[in-house]
TIDRENPA-998454 format. One record per residue: residue in one letter; z, x, y of N, C-alpha, C in turn. Coordinates in steps of 0.1 Angstrom, whole numbers, plus 5000, padded with zeros to 4 digits. Layout:
AZXYZXYZXY;...
! end
This chain:
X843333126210844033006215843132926225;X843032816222842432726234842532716243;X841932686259841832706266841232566277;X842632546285842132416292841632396309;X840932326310840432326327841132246334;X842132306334843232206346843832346353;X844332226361845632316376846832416365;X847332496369847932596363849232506357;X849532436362850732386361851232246351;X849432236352849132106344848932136329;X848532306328848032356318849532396307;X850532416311852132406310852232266300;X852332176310851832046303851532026291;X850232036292849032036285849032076270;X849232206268849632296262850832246254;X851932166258853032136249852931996244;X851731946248851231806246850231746241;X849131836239847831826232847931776218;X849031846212848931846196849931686194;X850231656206851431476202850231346204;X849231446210848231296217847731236208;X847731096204847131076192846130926199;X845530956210844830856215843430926217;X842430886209840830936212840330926221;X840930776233840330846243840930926256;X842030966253842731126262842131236255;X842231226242841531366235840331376242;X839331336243837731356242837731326262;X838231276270838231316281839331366292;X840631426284841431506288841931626285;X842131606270842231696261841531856258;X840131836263839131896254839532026261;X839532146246839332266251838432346261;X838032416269836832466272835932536264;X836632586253835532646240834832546235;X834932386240834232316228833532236238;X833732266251832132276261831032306263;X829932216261828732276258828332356277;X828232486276828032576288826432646285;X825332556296823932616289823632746299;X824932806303824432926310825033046303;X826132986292826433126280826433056263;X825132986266825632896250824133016244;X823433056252822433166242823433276237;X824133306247825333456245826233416231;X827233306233828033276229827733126212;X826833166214825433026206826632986193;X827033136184827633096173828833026170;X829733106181831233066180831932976188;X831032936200831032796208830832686194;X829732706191829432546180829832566170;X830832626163831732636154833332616156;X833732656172835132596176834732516180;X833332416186833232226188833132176176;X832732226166832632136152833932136148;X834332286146835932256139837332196144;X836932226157837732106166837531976167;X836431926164836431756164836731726152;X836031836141837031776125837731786123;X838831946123840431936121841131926132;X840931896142842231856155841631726157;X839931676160840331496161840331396147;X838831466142838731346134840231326122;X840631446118841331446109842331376108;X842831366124844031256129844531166129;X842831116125842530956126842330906111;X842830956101843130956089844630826089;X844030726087845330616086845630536075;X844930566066844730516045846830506047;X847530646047848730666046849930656055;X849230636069850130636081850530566088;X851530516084852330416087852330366103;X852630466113852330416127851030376129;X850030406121848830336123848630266118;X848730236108848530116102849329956107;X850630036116851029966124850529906135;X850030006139849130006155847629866155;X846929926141845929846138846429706137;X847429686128847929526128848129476138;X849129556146849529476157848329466169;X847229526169846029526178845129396171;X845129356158844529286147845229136153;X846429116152847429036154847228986170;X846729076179847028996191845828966196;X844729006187843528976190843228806183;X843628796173843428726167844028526178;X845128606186846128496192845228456207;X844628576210843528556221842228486217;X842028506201840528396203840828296195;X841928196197842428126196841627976199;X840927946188839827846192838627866197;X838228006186836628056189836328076174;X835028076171834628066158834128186155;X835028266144835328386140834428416131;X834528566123834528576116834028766114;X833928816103833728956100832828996094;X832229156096831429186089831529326091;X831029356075831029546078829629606076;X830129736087829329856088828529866077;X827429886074826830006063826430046067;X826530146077826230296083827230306094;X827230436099828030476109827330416124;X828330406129828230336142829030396155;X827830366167828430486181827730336190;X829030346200828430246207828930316221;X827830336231828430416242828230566239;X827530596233827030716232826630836240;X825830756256825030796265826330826277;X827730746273828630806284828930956288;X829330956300829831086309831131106301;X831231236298832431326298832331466296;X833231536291833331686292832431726279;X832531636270831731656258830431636257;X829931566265828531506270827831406258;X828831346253828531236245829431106247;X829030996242830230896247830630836234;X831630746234832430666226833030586227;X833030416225833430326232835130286223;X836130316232837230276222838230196231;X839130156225840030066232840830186241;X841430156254841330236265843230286255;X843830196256845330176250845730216243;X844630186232845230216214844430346211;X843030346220842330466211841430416198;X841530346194841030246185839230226185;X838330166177837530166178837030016187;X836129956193835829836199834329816199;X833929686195832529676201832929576213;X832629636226832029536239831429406239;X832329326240831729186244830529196248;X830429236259829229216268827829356256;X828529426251827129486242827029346236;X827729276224827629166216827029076230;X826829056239825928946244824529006245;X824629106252823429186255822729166239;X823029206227822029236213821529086213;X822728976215822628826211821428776215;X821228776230820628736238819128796238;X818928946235817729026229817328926216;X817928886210817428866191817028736194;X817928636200817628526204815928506212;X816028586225814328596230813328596220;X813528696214812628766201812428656195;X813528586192813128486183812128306181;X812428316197812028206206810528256213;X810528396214809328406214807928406203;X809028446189807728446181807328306177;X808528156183807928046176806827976185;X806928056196806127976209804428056209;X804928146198803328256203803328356209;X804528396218804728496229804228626224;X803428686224803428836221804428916225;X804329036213805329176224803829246230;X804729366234803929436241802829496231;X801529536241800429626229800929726238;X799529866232800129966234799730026248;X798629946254797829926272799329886280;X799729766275800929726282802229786282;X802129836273803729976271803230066282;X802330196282801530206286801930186303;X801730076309801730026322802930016319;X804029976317805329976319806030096320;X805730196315806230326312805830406325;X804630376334804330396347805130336357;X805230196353805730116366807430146367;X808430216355809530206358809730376363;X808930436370809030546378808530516393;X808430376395808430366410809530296418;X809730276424810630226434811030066427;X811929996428812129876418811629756425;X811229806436810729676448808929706446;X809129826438807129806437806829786424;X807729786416807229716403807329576398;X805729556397805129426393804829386382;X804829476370804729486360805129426349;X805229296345806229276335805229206323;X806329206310805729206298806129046294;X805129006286804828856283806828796277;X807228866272808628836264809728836283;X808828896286810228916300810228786309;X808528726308808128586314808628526307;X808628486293809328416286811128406290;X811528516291812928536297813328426307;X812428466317812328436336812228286333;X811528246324810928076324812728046318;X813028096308814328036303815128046312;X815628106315817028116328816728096337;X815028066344814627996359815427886359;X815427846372815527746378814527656391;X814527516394813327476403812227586400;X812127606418810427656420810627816411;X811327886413811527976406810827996394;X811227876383810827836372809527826366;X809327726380807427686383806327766380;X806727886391805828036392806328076382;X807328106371806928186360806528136347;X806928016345805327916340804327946339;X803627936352802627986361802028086350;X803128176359802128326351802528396336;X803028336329803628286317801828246310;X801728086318800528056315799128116312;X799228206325798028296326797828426317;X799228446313798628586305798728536287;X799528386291799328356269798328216275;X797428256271797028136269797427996259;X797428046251798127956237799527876243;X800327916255801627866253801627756259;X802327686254803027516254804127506259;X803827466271805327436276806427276277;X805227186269805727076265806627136247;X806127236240806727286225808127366237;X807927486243808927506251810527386249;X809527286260810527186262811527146254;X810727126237811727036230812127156217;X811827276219812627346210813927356216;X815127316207816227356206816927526208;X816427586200816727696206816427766219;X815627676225815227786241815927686247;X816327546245817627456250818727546251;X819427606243820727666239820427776244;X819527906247819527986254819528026264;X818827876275819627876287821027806290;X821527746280822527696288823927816281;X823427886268824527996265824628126274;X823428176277823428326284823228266299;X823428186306823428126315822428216327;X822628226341821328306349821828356362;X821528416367821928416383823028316392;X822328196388822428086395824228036389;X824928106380825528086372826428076354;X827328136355827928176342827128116331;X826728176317826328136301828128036300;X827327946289828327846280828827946270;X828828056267829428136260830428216265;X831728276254832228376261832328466246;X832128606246832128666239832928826240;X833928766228835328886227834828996225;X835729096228835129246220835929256207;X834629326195835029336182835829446182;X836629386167837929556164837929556150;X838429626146838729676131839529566127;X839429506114840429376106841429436103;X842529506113843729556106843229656095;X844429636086844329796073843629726068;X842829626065842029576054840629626057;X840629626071839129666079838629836077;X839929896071839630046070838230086058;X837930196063836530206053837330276041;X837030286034837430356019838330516023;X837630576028838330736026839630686039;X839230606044840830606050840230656068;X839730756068839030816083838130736092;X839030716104838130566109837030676120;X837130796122836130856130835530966117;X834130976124833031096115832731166124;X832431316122831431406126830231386127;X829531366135827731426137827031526140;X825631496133824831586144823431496148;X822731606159821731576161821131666168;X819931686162819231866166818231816169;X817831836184816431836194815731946193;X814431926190813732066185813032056201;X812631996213811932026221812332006231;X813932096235814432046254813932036263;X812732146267812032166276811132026280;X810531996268809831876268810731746269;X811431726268812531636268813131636281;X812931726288813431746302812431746308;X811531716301810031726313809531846320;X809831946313809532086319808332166315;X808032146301807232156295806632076282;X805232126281804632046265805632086250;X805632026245806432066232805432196224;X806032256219805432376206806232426200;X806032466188806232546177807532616178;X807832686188808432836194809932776201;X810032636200811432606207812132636201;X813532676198814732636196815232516194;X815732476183816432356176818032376185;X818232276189819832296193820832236188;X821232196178822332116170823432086184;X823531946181824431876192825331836185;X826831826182827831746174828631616183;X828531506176829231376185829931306174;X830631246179831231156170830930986169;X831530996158831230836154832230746148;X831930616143832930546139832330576124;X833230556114832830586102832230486092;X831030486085830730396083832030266070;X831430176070832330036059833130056066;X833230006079834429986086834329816090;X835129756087835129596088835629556101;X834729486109835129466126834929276125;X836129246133836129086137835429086151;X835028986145833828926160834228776163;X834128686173834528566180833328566193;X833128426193832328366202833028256206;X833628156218834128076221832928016232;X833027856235832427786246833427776254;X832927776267833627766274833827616278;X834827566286835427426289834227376296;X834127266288833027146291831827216280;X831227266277830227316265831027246249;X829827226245829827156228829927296219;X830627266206830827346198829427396193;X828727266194827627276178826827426191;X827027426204826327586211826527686206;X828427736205828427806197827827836180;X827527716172827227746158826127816159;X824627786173823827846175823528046175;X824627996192824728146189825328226181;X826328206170826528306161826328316154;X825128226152824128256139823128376147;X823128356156821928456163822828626165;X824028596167824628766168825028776152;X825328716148825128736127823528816125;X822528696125821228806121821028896129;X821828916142820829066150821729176146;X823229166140823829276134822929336123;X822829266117822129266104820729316104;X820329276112819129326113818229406124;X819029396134818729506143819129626149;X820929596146822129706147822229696160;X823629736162824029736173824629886178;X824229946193824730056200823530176200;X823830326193822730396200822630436183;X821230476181820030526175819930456161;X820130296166820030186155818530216149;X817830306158816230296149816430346134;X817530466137817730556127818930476112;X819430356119820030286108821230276114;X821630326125823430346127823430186131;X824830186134825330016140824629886134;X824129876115823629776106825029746102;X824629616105826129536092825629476085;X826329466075826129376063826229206065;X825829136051826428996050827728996059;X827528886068829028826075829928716067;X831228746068831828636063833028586071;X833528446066834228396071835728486071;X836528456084838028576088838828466084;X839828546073840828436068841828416077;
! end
């Protein structure tokens, strides 16, 4: 029988209430048994039957739950989350696109499980973060304004130097890479602006800050992601599942994972990697992939529409092509063709 880390009285509770909760995120940070605690001072002892009650616990007590192809309260739940989303971006330019792979956003969060998962706090539901959707936007967008201007990325001298300078104090790092001056020049202001010009100038030779001037797109990226000095002309919703239509095929809007580190020590900086480690299989969850999520970008009062057409053409190709959340290298958080939300 499971076993929970609460007050004696809470565990009364608990115990008559575990199996009604049907919110993912009470499960995964209130819920959790202590057997499905990763414990690295008896997980050598205990190695087998720990990671077999955490696997079979997140497949048949969570994920299984979240089986909503047939269940009427959920499929209720999704509409009506679908429905009031829909009344909130009420004069923002919509539209949808699905998963082709599984997707974890918030992965790196704190909890008892030592993995994270970004869901609606209410419903338990899956969510992409507005502010992740600005954050990728605003990445793809640079990227893209850099490669018409000439901007280099980083070589491997300059990675290299960066990978040194972000282990010092944040007041002694000088260090920045030619795409970051490109940044600093976009969202400067006055003298500010001047000096990163300046040194903009000195490390591309090639760059034109009269081409700068009259590209449209470095127009629209300062006045959408806006700067210090003041809010972006954008406002960007957080995405959700399109109701029951947005469900992936088998019906299961959460998946099981893994992911096996062959070298902790080294990963922890304790030692050089070799041969002789131990693989640790880690299980996390995920959203399941062909899951169809609505996305909205709106201007804000006094901004022109035709800003937004910009930028959601730019969070369209960066789904698509660079994925959104954690271990997108590996393919998770890709969507497909976007289309218009009826």
């Amino acid at each position: 029988m499971a076993t929970y880390l609460v007050p004696q009285d809470a565990k009364v509770l608990v115990a008559g209430r575990v199996d009604k909760c049907a919110n993912l995120s009470l499960l995964l940070a209130r819920f959790v048994p202590e057997e499905a605690i990763y414990n690295k001072d008896n997980w050598s002892t205990e190695k087998f039957d720990k990671r077999k009650f955490r696997d079979g616990w997140l497949q048949e007590r969570v994920c299984s739950q979240f089986n909503v192809k047939n269940n009427a309260p959920w499929q209720t739940l999704l509409e009506s989350q679908f429905s009031r989303w829909k009344l909130m971006t009420t004069g923002a330019a919509r539209f949808q696109a699905r998963s082709l792979g599984r997707l974890i956003i918030g992965l790196g969060g704190k909890g008892p499980m030592e993995f994270g998962l970004t869901v609606q706090h209410v419903t338990g539901l899956p969510i992409i973060p507005g502010s992740a959707l600005k954050g990728l936007t605003r990445a793809y967008a640079l990227l893209t304004i850099a490669e018409k201007l000439g901007v280099p990325l980083l070589n491997a001298k300059e990675l290299r130097e960066l990978v040194e300078a972000e282990s010092k104090p944040k007041s002694e790092r000088k260090v920045r890479s030619k795409v970051e001056l490109l940044d600093a020049v976009l969202a400067g202001v006055d003298e500010e602006r001047e000096r990163n010009v300046s040194d903009l100038q000195n490390e591309v030779s090639t760059f034109d800050l009269n081409q700068l001037n009259n590209l449209p797109d470095a127009q629209a990226y300062s006045v959408a992601f806006g700067s210090q000095d003041g809010a972006g002309g954008c406002i960007f919703y957080d995405a959700l599942i399109t109701g029951i239509k947005g469900l992936p095929p088998q019906g299961t809007l959460f998946e099981v994972d893994v992911m096996t580190p062959h070298f902790g020590d080294y990963y922890q900086e304790k030692a050089a990697p070799h041969d002789a480690d131990s693989p640790v299989p880690v299980s996390f969850m995920t959203v399941a992939a062909r899951t169809t999520f609505a996305f909205a970008v709106k201007p804000r009062s006094g901004y022109p529409e035709t800003l937004v057409e910009t930028v959601v053409k730019w969070t369209q190709s960066a789904l698509s092509e660079l994925g959104i959340g954690a271990k997108t290298a590996a393919g998770y958080g890709v969507f497909g063709e976007p289309s218009p939300l009826p």
